[in-house]
DSSP file (Angstrom, degrees, kcal/mol; ACC not computed):
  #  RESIDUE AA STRUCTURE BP1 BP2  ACC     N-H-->O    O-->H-N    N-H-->O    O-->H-N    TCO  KAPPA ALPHA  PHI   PSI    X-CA   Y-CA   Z-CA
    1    1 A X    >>>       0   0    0      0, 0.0     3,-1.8     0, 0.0     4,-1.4   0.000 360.0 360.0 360.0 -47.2   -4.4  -10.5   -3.2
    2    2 A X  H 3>5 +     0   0    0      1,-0.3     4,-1.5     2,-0.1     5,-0.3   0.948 360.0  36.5 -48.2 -33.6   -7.7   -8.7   -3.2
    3    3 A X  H 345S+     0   0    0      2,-0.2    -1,-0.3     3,-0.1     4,-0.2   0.485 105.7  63.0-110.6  45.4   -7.3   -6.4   -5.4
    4    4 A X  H X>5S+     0   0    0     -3,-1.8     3,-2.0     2,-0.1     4,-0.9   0.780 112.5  48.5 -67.4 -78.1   -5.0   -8.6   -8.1
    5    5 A X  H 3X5S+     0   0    0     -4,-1.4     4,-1.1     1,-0.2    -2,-0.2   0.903 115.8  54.6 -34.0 -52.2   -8.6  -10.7   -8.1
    6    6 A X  H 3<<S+     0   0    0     -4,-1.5    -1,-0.2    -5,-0.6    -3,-0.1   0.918 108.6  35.8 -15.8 -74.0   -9.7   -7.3   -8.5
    7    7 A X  H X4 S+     0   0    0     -3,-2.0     3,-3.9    -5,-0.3    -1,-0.2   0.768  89.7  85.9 -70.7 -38.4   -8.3   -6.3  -10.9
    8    8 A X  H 3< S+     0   0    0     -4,-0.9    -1,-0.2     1,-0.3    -2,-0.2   0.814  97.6  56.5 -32.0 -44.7   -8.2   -9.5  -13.1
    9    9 A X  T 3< S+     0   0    0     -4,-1.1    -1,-0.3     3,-0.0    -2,-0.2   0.501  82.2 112.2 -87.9   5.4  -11.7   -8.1  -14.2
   10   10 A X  S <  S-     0   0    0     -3,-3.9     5,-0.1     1,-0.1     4,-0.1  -0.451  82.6 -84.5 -88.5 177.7  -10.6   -4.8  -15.3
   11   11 A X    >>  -     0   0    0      2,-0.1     3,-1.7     1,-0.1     4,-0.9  -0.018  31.5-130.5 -51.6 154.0  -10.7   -3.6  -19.2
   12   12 A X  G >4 S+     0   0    0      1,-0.3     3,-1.8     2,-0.2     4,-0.3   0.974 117.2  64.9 -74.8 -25.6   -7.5   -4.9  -21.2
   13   13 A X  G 34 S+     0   0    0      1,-0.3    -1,-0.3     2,-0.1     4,-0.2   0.417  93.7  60.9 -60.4  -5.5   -7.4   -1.2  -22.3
   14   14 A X  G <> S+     0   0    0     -3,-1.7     4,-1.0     3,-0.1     6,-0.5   0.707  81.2 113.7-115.6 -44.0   -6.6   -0.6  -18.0
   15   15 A X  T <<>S+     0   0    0     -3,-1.8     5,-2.3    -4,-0.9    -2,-0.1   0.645  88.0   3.4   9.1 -97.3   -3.4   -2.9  -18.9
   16   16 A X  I  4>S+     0   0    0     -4,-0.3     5,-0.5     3,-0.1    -1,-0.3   0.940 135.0  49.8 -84.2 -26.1   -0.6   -0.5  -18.3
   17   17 A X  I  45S+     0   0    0     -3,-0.4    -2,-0.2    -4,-0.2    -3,-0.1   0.941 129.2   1.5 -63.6 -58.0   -2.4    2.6  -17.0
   18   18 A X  I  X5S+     0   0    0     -4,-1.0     4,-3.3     3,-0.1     5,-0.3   0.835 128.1  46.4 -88.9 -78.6   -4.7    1.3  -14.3
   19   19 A X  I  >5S+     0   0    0      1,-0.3     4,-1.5    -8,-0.2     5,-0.3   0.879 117.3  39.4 -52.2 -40.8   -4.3   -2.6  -13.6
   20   20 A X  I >><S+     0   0    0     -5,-2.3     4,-3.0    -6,-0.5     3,-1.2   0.992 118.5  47.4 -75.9 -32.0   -0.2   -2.9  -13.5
   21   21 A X  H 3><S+     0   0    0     -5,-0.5     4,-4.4     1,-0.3     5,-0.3   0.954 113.7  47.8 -74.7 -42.3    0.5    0.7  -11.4
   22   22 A X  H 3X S+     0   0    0     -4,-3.3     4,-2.0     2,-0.2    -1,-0.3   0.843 120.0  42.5 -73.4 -16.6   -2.4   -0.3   -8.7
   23   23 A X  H <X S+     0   0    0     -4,-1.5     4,-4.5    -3,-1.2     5,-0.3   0.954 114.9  48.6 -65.9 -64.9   -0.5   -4.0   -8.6
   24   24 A X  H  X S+     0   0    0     -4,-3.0     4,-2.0    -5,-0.3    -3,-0.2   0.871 113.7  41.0 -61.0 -51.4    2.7   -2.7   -8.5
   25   25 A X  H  X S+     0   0    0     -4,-4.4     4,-1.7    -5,-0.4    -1,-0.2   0.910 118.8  50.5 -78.2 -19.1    2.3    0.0   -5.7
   26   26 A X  H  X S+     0   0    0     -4,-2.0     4,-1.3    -5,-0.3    -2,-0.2   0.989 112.4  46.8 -53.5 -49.7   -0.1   -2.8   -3.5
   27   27 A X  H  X S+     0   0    0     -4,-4.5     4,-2.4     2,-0.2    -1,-0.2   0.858 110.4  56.7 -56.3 -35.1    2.6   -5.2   -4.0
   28   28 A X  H  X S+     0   0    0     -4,-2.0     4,-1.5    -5,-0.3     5,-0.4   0.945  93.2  65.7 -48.1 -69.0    5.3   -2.2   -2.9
   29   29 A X  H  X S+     0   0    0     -4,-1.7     4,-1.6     1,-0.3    -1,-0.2   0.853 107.2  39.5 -56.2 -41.5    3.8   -1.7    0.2
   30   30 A X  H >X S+     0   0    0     -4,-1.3     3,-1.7     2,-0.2     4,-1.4   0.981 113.8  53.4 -45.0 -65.6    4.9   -5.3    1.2
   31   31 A X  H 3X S+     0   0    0     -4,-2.4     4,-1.6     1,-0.3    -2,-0.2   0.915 108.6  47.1 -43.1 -63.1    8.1   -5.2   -0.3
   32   32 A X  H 3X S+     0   0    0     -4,-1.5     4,-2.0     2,-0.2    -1,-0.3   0.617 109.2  56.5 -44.6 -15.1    9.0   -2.1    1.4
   33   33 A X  H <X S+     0   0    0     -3,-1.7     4,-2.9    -4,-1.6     5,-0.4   0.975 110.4  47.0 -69.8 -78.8    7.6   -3.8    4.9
   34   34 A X  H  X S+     0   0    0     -4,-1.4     4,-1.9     2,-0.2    -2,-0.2   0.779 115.2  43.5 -31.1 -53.6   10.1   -6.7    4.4
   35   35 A X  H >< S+     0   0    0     -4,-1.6     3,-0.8    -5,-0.2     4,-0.4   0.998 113.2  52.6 -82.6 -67.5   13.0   -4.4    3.5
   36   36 A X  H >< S+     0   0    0     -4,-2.0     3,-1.5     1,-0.3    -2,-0.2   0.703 105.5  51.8 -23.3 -47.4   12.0   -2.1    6.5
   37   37 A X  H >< S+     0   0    0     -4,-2.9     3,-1.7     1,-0.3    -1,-0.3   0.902 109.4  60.7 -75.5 -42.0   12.0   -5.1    9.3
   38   38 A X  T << S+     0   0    0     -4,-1.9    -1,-0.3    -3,-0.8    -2,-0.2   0.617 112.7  31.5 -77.0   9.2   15.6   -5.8    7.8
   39   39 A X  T X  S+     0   0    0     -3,-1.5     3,-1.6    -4,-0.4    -1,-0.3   0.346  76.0 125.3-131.7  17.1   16.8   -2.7    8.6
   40   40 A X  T <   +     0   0    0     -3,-1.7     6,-0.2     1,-0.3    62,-0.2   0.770  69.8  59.1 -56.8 -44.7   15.0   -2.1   11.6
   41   41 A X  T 3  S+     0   0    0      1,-0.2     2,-1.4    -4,-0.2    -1,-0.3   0.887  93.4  69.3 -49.2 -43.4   18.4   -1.4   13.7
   42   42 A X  S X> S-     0   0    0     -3,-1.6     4,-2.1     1,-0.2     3,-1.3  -0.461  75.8-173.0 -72.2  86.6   19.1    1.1   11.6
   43   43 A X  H 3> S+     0   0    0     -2,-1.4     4,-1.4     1,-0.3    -1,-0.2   0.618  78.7  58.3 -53.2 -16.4   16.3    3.3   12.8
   44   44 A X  H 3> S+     0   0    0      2,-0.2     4,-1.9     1,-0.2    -1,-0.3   0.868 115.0  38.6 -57.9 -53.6   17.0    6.2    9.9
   45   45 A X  H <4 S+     0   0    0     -3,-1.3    -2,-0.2     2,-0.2    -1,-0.2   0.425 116.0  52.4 -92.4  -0.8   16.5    3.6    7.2
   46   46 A X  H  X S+     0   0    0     -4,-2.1     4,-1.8    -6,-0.2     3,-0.4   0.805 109.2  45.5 -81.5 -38.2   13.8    2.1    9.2
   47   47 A X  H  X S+     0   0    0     -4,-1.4     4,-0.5    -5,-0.4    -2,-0.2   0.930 113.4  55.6 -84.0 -55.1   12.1    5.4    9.5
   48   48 A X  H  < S+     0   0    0     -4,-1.9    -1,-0.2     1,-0.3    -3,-0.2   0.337 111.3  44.0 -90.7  -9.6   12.8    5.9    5.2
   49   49 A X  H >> S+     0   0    0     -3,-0.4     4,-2.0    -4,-0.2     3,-0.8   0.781 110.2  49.1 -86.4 -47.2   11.1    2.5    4.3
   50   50 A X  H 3< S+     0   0    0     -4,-1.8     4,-0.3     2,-0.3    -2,-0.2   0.652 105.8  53.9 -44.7 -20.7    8.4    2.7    6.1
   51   51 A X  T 3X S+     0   0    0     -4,-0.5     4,-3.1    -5,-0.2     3,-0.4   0.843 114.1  54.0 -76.6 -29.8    7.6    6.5    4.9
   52   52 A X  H <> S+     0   0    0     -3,-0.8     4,-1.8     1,-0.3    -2,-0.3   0.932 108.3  47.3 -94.1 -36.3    8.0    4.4    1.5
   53   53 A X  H  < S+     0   0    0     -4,-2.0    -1,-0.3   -21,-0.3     4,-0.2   0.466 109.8  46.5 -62.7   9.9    5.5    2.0    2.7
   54   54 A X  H  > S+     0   0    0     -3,-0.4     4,-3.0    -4,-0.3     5,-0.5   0.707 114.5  50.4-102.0 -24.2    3.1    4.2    3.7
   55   55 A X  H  < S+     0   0    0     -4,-3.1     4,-0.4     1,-0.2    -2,-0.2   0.906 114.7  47.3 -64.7 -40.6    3.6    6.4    0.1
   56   56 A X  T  X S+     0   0    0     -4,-1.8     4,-2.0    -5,-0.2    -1,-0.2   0.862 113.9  42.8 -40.6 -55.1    3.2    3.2   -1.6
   57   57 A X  H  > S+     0   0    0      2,-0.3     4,-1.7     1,-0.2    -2,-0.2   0.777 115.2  51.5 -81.5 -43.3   -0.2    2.2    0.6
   58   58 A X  H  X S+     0   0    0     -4,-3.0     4,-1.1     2,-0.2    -1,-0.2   0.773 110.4  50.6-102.6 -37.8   -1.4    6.0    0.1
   59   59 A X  H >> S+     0   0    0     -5,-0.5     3,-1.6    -4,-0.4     4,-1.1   0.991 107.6  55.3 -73.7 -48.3   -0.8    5.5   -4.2
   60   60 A X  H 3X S+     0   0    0     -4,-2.0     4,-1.5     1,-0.3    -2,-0.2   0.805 106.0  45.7 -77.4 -16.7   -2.9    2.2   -4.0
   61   61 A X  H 3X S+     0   0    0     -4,-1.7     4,-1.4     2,-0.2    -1,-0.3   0.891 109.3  63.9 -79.7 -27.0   -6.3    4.0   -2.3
   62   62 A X  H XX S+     0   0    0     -3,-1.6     4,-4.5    -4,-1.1     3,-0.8   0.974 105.3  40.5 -67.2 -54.4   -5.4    6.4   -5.1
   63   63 A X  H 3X S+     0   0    0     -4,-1.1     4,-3.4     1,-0.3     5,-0.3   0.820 114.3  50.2 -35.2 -55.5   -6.1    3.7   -7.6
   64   64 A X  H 3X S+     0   0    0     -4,-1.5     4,-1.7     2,-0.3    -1,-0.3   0.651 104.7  52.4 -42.4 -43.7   -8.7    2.6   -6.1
   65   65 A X  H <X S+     0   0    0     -4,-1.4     4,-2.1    -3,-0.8    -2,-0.2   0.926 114.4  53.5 -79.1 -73.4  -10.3    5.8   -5.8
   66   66 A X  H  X S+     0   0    0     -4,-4.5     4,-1.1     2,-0.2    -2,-0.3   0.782 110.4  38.8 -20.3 -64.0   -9.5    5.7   -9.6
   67   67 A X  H  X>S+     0   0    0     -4,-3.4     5,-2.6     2,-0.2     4,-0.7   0.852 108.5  65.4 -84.8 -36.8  -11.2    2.3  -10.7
   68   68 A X  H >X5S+     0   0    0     -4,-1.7     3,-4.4    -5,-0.3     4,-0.5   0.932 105.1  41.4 -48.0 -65.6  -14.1    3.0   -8.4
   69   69 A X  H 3<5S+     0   0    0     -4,-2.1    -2,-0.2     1,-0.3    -1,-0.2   0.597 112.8  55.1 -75.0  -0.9  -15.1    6.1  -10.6
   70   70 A X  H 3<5S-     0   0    0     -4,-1.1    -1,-0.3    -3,-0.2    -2,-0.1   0.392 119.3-120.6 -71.2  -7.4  -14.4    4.0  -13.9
   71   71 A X  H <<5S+     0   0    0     -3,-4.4    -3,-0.2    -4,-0.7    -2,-0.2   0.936  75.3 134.9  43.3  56.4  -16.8    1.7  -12.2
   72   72 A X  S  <<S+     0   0    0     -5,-2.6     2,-0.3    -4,-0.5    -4,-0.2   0.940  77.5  21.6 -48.1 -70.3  -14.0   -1.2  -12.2
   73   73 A X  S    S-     0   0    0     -6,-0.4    -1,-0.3     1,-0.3    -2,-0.2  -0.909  91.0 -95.0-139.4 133.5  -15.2   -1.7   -8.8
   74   74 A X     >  -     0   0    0     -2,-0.3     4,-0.7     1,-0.1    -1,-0.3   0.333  28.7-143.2 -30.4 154.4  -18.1   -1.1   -6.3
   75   75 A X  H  > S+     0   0    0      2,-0.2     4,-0.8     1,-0.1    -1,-0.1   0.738 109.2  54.1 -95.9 -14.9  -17.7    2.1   -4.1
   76   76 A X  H  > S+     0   0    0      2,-0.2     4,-0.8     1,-0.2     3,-0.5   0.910 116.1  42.3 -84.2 -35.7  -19.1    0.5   -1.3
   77   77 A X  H  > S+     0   0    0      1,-0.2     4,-1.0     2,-0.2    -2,-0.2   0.660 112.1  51.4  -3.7 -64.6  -16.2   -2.1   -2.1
   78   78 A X  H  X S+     0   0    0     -4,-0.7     4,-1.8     2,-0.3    -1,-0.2   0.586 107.4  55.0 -93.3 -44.5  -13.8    0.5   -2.8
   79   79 A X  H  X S+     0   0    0     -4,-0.8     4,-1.0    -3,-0.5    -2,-0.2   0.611 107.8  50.1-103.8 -38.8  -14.6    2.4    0.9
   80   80 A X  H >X S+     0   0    0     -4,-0.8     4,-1.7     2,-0.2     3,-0.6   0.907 113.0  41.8 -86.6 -40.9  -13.9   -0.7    2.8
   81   81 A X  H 3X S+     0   0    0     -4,-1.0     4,-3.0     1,-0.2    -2,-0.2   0.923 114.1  59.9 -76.1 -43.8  -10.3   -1.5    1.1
   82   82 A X  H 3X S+     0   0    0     -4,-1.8     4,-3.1     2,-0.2    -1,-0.2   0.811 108.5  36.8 -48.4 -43.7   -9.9    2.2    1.5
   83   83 A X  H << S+     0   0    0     -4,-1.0    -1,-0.2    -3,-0.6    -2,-0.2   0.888 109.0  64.6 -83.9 -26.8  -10.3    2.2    5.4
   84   84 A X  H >X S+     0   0    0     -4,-1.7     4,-1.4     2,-0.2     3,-0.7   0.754 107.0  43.0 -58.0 -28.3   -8.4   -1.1    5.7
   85   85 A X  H 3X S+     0   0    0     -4,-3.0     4,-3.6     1,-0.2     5,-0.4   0.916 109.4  55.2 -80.6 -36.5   -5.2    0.9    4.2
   86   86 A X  H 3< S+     0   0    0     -4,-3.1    -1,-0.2     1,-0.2    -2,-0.2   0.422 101.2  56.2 -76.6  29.6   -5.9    3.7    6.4
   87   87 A X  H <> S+     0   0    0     -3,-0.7     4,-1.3     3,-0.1    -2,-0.2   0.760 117.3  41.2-112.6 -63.2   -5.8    1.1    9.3
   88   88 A X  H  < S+     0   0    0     -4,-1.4    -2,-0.2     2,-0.2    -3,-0.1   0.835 107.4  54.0 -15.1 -82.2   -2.1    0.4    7.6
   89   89 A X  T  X S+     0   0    0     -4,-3.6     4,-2.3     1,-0.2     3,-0.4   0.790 110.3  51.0 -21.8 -57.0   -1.1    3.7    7.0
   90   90 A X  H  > S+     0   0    0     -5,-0.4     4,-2.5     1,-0.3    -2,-0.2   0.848 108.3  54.3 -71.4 -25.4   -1.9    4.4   10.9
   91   91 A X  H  X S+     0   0    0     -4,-1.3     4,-0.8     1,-0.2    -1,-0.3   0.671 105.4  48.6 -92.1   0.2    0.2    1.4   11.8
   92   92 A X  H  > S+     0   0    0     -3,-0.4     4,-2.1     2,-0.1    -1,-0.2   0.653 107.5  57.1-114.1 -22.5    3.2    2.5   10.1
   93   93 A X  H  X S+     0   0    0     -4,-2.3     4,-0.6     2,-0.1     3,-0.2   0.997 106.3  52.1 -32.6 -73.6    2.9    6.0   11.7
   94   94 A X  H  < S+     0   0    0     -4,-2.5    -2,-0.1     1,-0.2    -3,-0.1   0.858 110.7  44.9 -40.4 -57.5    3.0    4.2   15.0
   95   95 A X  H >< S+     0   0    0     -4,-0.8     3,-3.7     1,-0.2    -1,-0.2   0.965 110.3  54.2 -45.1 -58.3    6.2    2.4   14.1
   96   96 A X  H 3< S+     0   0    0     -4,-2.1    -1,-0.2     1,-0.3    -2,-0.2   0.562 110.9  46.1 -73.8   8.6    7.9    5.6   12.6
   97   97 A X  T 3< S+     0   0    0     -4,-0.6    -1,-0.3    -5,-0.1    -2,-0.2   0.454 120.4  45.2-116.2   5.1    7.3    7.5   16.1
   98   98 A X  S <  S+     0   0    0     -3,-3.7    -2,-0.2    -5,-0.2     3,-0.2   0.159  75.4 122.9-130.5  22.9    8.6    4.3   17.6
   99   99 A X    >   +     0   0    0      1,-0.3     3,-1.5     2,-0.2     4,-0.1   0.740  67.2  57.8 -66.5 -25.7   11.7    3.5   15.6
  100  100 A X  G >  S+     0   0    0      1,-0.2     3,-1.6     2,-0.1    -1,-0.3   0.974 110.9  46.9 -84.2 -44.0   14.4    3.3   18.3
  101  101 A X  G 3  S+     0   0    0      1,-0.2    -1,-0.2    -3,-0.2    -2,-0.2   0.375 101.1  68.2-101.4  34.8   12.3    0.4   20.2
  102  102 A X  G <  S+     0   0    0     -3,-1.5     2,-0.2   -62,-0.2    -1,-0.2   0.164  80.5 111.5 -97.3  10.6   11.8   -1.3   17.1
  103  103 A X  S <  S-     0   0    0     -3,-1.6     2,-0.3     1,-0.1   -62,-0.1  -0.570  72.3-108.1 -93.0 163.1   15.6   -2.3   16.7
  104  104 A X              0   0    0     -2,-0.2    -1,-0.1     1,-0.2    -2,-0.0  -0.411 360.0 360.0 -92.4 123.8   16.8   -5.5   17.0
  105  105 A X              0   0    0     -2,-0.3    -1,-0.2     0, 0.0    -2,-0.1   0.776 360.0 360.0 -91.5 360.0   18.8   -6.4   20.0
């Protein structure tokens, strides 16, 4: 939800280019989370949503990266959302090196 508030302030000319693609892959990473935990028994297709949340997670610092140097958005701003994904990122590592004792008994 941070950065849809975010984002709300960027140019309308950022419309399709910037605002919807950084929405759309923040919002992925969720979706793909949700769809991972449902498939969690199958640890292959656990392993292959999670890769897709972390690819997702890894597009939206790109953005980010992006609208900072358009000066959307503070860098100092920008640096903190940035380590909070690689906080993410790391935790969906963890998972995919631990998919067989994430399945559902």
């Amino acid at each position: 939800m941070v950065l849809f508030e975010l984002s709300k302030e960027f140019p309308a000319a950022e419309t399709y280019s910037l605002t919807d693609q950084m929405r759309r892959s923040s919002r992925a990473v969720c979706a793909n989370l949700a769809e991972a935990w449902a498939k969690r028994r199958y640890p292959a297709h656990f392993v292959s949503k999670l890769t897709d949340c972390q690819a997702e997670a890894m597009e939206t610092q790109n953005w980010l990266i992006l609208a900072s140097r358009c000066g959307y958005v503070p860098r100092e701003q920008v640096e903190g959302l940035i380590q909070d994904y690689d906080g993410v990122i790391a935790s969906f590592a963890t998972m995919i090196n631990q998919a067989e004792e994430w399945k559902e008994n």
